[in-house]
C-alpha positions as CSV (number, residue, x, y, z in Angstrom):
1,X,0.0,0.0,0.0
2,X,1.4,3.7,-0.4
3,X,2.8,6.3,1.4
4,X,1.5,10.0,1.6
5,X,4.6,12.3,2.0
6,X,3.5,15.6,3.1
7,X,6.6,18.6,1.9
8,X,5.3,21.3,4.1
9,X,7.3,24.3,2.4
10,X,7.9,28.2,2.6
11,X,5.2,29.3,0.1
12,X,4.0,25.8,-0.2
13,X,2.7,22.6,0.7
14,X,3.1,19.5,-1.9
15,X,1.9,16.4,-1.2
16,X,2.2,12.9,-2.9
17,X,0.6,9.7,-2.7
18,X,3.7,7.1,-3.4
19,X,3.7,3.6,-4.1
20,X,6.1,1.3,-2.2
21,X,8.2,1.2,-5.5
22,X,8.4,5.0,-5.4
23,X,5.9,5.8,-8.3
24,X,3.8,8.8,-8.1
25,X,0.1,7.9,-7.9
26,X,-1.5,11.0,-7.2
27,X,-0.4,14.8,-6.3
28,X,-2.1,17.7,-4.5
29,X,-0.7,21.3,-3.2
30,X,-1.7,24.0,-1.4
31,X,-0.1,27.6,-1.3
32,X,1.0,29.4,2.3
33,X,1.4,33.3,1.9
34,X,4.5,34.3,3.3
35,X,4.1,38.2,4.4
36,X,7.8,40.3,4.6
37,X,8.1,43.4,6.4
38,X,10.4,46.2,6.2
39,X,11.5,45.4,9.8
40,X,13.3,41.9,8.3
41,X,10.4,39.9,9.7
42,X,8.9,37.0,7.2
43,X,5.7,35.8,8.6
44,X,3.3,33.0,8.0
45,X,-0.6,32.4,9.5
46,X,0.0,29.4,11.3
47,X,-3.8,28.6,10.6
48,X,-2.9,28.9,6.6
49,X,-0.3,26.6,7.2
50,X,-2.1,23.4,9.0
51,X,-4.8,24.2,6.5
52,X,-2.4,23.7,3.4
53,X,-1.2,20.5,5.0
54,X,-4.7,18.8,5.0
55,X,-5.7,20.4,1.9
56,X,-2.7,19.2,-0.1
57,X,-2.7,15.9,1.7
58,X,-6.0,15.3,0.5
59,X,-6.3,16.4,-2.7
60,X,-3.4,13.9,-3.5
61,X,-5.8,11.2,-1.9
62,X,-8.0,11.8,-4.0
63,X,-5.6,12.9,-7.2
64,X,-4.7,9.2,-6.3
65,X,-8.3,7.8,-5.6
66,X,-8.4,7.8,-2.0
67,X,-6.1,4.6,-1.8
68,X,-5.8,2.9,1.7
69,X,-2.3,4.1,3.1
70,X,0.9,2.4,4.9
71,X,2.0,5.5,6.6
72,X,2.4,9.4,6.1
73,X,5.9,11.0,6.6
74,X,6.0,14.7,7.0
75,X,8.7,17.1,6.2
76,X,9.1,20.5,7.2
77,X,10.8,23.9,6.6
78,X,13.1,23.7,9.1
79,X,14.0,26.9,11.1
80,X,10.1,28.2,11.1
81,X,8.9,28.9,14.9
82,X,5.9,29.8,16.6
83,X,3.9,29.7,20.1
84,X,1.0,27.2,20.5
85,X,-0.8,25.9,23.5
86,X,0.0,22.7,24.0
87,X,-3.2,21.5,25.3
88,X,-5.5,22.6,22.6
89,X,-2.6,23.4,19.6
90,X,-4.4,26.2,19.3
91,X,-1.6,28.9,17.8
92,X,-0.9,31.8,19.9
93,X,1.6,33.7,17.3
94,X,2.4,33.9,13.7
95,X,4.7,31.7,12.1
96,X,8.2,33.2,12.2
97,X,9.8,32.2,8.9
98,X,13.1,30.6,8.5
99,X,14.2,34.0,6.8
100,X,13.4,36.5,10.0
101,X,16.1,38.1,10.6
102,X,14.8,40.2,13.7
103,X,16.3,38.2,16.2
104,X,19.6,39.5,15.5
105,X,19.5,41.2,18.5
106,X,19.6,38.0,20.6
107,X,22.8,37.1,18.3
108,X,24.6,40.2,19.2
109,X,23.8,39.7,22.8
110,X,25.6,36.0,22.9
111,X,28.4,36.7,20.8
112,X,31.1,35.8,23.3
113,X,29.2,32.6,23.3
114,X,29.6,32.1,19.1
115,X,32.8,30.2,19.5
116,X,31.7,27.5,21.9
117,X,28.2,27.4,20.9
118,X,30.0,26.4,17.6
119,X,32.2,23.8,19.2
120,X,29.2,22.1,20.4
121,X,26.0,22.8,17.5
122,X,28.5,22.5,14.3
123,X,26.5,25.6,13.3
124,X,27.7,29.5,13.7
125,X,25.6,32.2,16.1
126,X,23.3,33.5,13.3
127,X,19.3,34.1,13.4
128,X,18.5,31.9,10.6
129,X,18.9,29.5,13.0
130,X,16.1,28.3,15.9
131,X,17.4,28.9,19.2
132,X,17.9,32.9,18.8
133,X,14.3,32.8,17.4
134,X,13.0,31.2,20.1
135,X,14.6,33.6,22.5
136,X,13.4,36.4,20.4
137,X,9.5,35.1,20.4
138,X,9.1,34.0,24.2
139,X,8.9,37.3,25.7
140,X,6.2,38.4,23.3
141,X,3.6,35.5,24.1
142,X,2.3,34.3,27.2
143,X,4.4,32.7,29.6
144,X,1.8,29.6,28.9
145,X,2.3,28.7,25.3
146,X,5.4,26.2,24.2
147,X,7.7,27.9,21.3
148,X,8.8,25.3,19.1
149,X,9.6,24.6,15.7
150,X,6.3,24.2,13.3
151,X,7.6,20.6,12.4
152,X,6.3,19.9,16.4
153,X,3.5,21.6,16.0
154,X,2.2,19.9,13.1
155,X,3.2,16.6,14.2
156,X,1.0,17.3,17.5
157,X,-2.2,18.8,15.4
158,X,-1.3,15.3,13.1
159,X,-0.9,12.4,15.8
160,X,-0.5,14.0,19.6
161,X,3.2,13.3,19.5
162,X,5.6,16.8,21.1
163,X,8.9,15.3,18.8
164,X,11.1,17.1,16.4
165,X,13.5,14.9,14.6
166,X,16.7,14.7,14.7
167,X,17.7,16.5,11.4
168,X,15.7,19.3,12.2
169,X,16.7,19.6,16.0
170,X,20.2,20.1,14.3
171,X,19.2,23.4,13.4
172,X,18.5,24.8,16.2
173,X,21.7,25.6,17.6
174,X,20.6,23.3,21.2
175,X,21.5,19.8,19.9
176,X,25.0,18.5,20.5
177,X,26.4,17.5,16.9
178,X,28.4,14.4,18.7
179,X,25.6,12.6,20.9
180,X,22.6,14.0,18.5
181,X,20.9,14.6,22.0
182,X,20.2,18.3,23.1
183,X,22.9,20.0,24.8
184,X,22.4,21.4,28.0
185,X,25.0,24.2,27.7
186,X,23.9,25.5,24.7
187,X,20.4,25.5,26.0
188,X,21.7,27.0,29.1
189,X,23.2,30.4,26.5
190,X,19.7,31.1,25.7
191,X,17.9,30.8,28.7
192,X,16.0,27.3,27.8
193,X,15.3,24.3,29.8
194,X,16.4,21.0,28.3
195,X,13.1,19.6,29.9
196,X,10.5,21.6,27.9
197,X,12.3,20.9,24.8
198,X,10.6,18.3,22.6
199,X,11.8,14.8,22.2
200,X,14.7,14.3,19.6
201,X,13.3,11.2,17.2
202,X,14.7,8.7,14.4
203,X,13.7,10.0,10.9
204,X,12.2,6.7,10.5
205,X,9.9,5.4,13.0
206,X,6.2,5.8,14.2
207,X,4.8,9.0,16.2
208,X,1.5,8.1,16.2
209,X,-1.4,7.5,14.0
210,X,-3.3,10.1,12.5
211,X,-7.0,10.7,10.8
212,X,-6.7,13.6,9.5
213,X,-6.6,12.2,5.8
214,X,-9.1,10.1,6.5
215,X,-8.5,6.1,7.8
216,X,-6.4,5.9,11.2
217,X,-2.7,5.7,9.5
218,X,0.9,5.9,11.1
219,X,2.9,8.9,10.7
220,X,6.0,7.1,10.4
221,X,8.4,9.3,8.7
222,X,9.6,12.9,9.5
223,X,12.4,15.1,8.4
224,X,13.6,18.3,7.6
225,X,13.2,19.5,3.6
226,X,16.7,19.7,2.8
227,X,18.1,16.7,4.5
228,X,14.8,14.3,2.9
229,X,16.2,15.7,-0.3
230,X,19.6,14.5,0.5
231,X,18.4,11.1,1.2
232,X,15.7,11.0,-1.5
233,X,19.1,11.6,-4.2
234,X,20.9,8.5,-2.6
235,X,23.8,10.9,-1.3
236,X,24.3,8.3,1.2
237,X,28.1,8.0,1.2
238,X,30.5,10.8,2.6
239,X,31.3,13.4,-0.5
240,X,28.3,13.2,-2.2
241,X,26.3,16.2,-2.9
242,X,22.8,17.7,-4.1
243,X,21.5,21.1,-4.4
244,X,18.0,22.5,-4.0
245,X,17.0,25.3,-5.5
246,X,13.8,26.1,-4.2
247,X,12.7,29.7,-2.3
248,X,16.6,29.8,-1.6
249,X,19.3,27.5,-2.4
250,X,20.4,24.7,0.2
251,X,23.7,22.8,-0.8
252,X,24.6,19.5,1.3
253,X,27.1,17.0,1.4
254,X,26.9,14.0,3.1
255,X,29.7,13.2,5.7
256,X,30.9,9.7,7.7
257,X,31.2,12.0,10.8
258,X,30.3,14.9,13.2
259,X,32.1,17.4,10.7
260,X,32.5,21.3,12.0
261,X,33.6,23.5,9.0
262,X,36.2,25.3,8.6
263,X,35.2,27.3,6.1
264,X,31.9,29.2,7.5
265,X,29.5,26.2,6.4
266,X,27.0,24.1,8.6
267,X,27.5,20.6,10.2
268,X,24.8,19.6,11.0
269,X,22.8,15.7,10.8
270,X,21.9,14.4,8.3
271,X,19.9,11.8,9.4
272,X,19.3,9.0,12.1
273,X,18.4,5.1,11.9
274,X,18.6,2.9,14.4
275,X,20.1,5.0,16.6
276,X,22.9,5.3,14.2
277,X,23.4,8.8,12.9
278,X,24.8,10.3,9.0
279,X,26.0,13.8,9.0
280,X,26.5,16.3,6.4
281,X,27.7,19.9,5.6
282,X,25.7,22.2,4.4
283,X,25.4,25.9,3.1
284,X,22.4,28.2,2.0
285,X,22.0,30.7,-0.9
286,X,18.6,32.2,1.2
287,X,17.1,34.3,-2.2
288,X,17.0,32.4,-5.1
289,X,13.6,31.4,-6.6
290,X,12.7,34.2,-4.1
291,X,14.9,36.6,-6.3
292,X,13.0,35.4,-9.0
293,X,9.9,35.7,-7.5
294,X,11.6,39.7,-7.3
295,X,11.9,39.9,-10.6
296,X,8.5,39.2,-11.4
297,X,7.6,42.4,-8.7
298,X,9.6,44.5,-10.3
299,X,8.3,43.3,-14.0
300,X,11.6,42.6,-15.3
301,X,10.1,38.8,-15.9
302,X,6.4,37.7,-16.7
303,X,6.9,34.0,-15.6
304,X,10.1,31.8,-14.5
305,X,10.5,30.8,-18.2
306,X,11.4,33.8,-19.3
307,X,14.6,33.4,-17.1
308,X,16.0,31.4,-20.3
309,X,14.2,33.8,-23.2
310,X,16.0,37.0,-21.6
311,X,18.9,35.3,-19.9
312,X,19.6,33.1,-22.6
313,X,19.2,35.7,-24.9
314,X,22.6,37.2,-24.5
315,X,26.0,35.7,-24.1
316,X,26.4,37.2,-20.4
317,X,25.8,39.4,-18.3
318,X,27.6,42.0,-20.0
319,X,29.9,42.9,-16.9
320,X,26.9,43.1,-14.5
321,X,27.2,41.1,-11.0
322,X,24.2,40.6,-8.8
323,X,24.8,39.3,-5.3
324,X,21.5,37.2,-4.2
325,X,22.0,38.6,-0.7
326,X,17.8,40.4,-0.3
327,X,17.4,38.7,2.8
328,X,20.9,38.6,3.6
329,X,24.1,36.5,3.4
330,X,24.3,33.1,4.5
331,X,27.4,30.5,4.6
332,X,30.2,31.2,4.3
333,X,29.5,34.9,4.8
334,X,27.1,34.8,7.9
335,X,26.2,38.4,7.3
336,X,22.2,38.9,8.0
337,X,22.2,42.8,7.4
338,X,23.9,42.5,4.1
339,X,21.3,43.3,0.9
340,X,21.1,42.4,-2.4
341,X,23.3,44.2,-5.2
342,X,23.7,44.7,-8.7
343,X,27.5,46.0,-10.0
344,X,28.9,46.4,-13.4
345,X,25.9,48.6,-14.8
346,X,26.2,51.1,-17.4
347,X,24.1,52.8,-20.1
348,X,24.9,49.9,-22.3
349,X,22.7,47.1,-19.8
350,X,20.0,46.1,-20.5
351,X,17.1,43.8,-19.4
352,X,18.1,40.6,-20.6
353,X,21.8,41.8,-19.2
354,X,20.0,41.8,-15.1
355,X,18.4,38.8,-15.7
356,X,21.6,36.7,-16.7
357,X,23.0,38.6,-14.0
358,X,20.4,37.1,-12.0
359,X,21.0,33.8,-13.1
360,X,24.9,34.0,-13.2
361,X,24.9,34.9,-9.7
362,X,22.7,32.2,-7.8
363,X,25.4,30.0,-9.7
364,X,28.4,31.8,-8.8
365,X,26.9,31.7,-5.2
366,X,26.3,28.2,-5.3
367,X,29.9,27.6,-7.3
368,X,31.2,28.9,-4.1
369,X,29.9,26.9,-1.9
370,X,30.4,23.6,-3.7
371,X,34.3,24.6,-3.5
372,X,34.0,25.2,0.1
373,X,32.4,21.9,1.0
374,X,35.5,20.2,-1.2
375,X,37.9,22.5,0.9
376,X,36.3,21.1,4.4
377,X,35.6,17.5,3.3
378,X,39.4,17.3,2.3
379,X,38.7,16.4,-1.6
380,X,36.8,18.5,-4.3
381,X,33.3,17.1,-4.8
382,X,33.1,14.9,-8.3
383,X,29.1,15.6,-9.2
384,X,26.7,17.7,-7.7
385,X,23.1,16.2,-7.9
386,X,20.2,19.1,-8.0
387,X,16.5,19.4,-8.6
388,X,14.0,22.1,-7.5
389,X,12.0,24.2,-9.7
390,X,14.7,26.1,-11.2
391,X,16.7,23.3,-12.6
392,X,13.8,23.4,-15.8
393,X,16.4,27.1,-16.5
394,X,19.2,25.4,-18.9
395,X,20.9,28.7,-18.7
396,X,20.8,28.0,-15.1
397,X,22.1,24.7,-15.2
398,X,24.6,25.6,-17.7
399,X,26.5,28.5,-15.8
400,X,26.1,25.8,-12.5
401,X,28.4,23.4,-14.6
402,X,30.2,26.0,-15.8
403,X,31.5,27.6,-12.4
404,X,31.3,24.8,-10.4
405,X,33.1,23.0,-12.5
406,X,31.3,19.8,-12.2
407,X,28.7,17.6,-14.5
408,X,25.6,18.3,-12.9
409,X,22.8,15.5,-12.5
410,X,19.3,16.3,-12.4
411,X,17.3,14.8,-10.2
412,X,14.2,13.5,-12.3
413,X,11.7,14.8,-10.2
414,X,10.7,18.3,-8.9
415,X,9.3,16.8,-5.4
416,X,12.8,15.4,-3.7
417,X,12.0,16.0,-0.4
418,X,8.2,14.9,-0.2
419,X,10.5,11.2,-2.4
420,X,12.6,11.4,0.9
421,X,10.4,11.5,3.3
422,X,8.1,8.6,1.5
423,X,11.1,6.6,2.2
424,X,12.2,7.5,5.8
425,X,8.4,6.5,6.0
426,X,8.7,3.1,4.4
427,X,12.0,2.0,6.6
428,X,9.5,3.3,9.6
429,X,6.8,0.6,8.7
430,X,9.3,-1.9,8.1
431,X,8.5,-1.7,4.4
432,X,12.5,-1.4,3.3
433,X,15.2,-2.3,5.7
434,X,18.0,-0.4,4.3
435,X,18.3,2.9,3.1
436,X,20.0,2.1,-0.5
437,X,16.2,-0.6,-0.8
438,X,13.9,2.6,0.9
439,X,15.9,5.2,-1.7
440,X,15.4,3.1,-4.8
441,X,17.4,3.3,-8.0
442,X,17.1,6.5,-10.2
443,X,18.7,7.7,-13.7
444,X,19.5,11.8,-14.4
445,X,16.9,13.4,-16.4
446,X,19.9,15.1,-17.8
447,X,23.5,15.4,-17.2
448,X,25.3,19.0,-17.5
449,X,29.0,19.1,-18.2
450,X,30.7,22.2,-18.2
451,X,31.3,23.9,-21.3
452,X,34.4,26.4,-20.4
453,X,37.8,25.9,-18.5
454,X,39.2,25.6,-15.3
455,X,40.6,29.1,-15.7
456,X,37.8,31.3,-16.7
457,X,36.0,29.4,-14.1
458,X,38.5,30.8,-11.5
459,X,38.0,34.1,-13.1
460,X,34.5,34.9,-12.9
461,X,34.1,33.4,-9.7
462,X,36.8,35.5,-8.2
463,X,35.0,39.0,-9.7
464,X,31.7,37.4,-7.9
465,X,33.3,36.9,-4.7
466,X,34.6,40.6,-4.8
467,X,31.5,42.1,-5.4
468,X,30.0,39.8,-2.5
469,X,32.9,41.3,-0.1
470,X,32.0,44.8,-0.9
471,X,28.2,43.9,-0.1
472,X,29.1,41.9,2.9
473,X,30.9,44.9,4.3
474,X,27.9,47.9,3.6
């Protein structure tokens, strides 16, 4: 019988109805409106998002019709937080989105604690993470409600379970990267007791069952978006990579241990079976299909497509750089203030010139951080494995290759993490026994190779990177 992985998403929530061989039977969605503010806060109705999670659950029911299920696996968004009563799971805030940024203040406040908080998280001091989120959002609420992560939330609206897993606990900057259990110091740095703090789960396993799709059914597989993508592309050895290029862009890389870069990226865990934790690196371009999504404001594009009609209509940029830094700079920069920039323009740019600029720069970005996961994993990475709605841009994919370096293998479907989480849900059944069987086989839908050289790589990366310098330090 099949699975119903639930991708609970920034401006979205996909659901698909998957048969235990990892077909698509049926497909539903639902859309979340994400509302920014001036003030850096990125906000979400929390009632908008439970409803898009039984709205797009069930329309794939019923896209698939209304098949008896195994189990549902949920994944989630990752850093989102908000205050609920745990009682009724009635909300008692908005959703603050991964992309806040006003809890930079409770950054500032800890910085002689970056270092060690470090040490002990794998993750810098920065307010894209959870815990300075949490710190920001308790005051404002009553001293009543439980802040957590929506992922909890959901899973307690879903099957009455107060878990996080243990992917998604690794963002928080509370979990201890070595044990995978929550860390008491780090807890202790922003003023939160271990005890109230939800229990850290396997990715595969059973929470609970839940009705909310109809038929009592075990929710039997959770994780966050970016890691379920990671497993869904069968990274499952060290060195192995994928990109997502989704509202932002998330690079990981799978890793054989606790790994704390070097370099200004994220260690953080991968995933958990048996008790037996994977890790990975992992770094975050935060605007990407969001800059897009720009674009379109601004009326410089009609539709995503017309990325490759203006983009592709010239040969580059013509000198332009754009930085993708409008809701400021993650790895290996960690700087939230910094904003967006275009460089390089003259009289002679025009339209189709801002939009490959556009383009050019996500990829330099993500360029970047591919060479910086090869610097901290030892060894340059040999493929980098992507999907997202972005990879249907050949220009895209092209320049990717192109700076990077590498061949670049598309995933062959759009819904990676809603594929992962189907399979953390089957090994949580008992329905696959390994990872490799729960993952499946799967061929590229295309293979990029890049077109220029080593050197002009080098090049046009290093004239990014100074133009992301200069807006790192505005």
């Amino acid at each position: 019988m099949p699975t119903l992985a639930i991708d609970q998403g920034t401006s979205a929530t996909k659901a698909l109805v998957v048969a235990d061989d990892g077909r698509v039977l049926g497909s539903g969605s639902a859309a979340v409106t994400v509302v920014a503010g001036t003030d850096g806060s990125v906000e979400v109705d929390p009632v908008e998002l439970w409803d898009s999670v039984v709205a797009a659950g069930r329309a794939a029911m019923a896209d698939a019709g209304s098949p008896r299920l195994d189990a549902v696996g949920l994944a989630n968004q990752g850093e989102t937080v908000l205050a609920w009563d745990r009682a009724t799971g009635t909300p008692r805030s908005r959703a603050v989105v991964w992309q806040d940024g006003r809890s930079v203040t409770e950054c500032d406040v800890r910085r002689d604690h970056a270092e060690r908080l470090h040490a002990i998280t794998g993750l810098p001091l920065d307010p894209y993470f959870v815990a300075p989120k949490l710190a920001w959002l308790r005051p404002q609420v009553d001293a009543s409600a439980t802040v957590t992560t929506t992922d909890v939330w959901l899973l307690h609206r879903l099957c009455g379970a107060f878990a996080t897993d243990v992917a998604t606990a690794s963002r928080s900057l509370l979990l201890d990267l070595d044990t995978t259990g929550w860390s008491a110091e780090a807890c202790a740095v922003f003023g939160i007791d271990p005890a109230d703090l939800p229990t850290v789960v396997d990715n595969a396993g059973v929470l609970g069952d839940t009705t909310a799709f109809g038929a009592a059914v075990p929710v039997a597989g959770v994780c966050v978006d970016q890691q379920a993508a990671l497993f869904a592309e069968g990274c499952l050895r060290g060195g192995e990579a994928k990109c997502t290029y989704g509202t932002g862009a998330f690079l990981l890389a799978t890793t054989d241990r606790a790994t704390r870069s070097a370099n200004g990226l994220v260690g953080c865990v991968a995933w958990r079976l048996e008790g037996t934790p994977t890790w990975c690196l992992d770094a975050q371009v935060f605007t990407v299909g969001a800059a897009v999504h720009w674009l379109q404001e601004l009326g410089l594009v009609a539709e995503p497509a017309d990325l490759d009609r203006l983009g592709g209509a010239v040969a580059d940029s013509g000198g332009v750089q754009f930085v993708p830094a409008l809701a400021g700079l993650g790895a290996p920069f960690w700087k939230p203030d910094a904003r967006g920039a275009f460089t390089g323009l003259s009289l002679a740019t025009e339209r189709a010139h801002v939009v490959r600029a556009v383009i050019d720069g996500v990829a330099a970005n993500v360029a970047w951080l591919a060479r910086t996961a090869g610097a901290d994993l030892g060894a340059p990475l040999q493929r980098l494995r992507v999907d997202g709605g972005l990879t249907r841009s050949r220009v895209l994919l092209q320049r990717q290759a192109d700076l990077a370096q590498l061949p670049i293998e598309v995933y062959p479907s759009p819904d990676a993490t809603a594929l992962g989480v189907a399979a953390f849900a089957r090994l949580g059944i008992g329905q696959a026994v390994t990872a490799s069987e729960a993952v499946g086989t799967w061929e590229p839908a295309s293979v990029v190779e890049p077109s220029i050289g080593a050197a002009e790589a080098d090049e046009r990366l290093a004239a990014w990177r100074r133009a992301a310098e200069a807006t790192a330090d505005l």
